[in-house]
C-alpha positions in Angstrom: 149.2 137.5 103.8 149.4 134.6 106.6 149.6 131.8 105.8 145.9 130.6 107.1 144.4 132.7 105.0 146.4 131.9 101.7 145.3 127.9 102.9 141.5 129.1 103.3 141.8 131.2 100.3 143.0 128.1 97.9 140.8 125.9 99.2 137.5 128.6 98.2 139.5 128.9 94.7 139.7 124.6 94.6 136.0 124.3 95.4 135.0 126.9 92.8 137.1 125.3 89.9 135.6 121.5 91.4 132.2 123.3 91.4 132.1 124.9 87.9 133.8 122.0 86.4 130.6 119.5 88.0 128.1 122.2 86.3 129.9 121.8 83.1 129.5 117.6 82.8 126.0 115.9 81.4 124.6 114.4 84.0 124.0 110.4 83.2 120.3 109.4 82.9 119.5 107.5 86.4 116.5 105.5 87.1 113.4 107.1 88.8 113.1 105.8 92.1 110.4 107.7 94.9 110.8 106.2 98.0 107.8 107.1 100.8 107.9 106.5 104.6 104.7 105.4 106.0 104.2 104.3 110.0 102.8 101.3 109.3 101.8 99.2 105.9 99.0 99.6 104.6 96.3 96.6 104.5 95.6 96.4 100.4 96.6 98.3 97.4 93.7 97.0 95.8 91.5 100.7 94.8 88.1 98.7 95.7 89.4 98.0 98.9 91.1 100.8 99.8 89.8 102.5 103.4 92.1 103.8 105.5 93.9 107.2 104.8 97.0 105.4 104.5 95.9 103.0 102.0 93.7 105.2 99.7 97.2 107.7 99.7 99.0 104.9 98.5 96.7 104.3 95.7 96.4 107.5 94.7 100.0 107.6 94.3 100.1 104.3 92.2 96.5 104.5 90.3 95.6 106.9 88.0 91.6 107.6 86.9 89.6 109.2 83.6 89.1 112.3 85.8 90.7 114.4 89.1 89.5 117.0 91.4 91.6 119.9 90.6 92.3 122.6 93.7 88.8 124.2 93.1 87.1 120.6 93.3 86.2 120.8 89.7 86.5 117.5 88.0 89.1 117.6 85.1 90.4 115.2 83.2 93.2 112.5 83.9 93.6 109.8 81.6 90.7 111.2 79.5 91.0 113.6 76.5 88.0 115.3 77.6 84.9 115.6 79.6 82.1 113.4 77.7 78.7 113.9 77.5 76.1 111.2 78.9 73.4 110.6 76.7 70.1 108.7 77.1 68.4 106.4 74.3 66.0 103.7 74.5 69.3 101.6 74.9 70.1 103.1 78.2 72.4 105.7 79.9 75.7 105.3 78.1 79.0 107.4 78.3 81.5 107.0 75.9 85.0 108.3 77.1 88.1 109.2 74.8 91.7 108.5 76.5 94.3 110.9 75.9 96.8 109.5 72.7 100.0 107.9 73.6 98.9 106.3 77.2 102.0 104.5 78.4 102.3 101.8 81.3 105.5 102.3 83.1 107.1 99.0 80.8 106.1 101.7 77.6 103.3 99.3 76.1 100.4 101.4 75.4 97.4 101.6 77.5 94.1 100.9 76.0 90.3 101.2 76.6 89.8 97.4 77.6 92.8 98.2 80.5 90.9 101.1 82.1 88.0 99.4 81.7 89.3 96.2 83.4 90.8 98.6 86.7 
């Protein structure tokens, strides 16, 4: 056998024994980081504010709500357990929403009623 192909032939065995040995170690836990590329920054972050297509992207990416659209435009819930049901009494309109159990901000403290209420 030349000798060129021996050389390419060892290095295809090295990178297969390198390979399989790299599928065989536990990969260490690394921090979540999503970096996004935008043309130009956007104006406010703040969801009230929010009017260009760049800005209102954004905040959909960082905010979350009690319901979403899903692909068939039906609204579903987010950060709500479930749909609720509006009532009427002599006290008003008035929906009561339930959030899904064990709500976490990003720090792990829990997210409660008076935080989605407050955003």
């Amino acid at each position: 056998m030349p000798a060129c192909l021996e050389l390419e032939r060892g290095i295809h065995l090295g990178l297969a024994a390198l390979l399989s040995l790299a599928a065989c170690t536990r990969a260490q836990p690394r921090d979540a980081v999503l970096i996004l590329g935008t043309t130009r920054d956007p104006a406010t972050l703040d969801p009230a504010f929010a009017q260009l297509s760049r800005e209102q992207e954004m905040v959909r990416l960082l905010f979350r709500d009690l319901t979403v659209l899903d692909e068939r435009w039906q609204l579903q819930p987010d950060l709500a357990d479930a749909l609720p049901l509006a009532r009427t009494s002599s006290a008003g309109f008035t929906v009561r929403w339930k959030l899904r159990p064990n709500l976490k901000w990003s720090d792990g403290r829990s997210l409660t009623a008076e935080d989605v209420r407050f955003g």
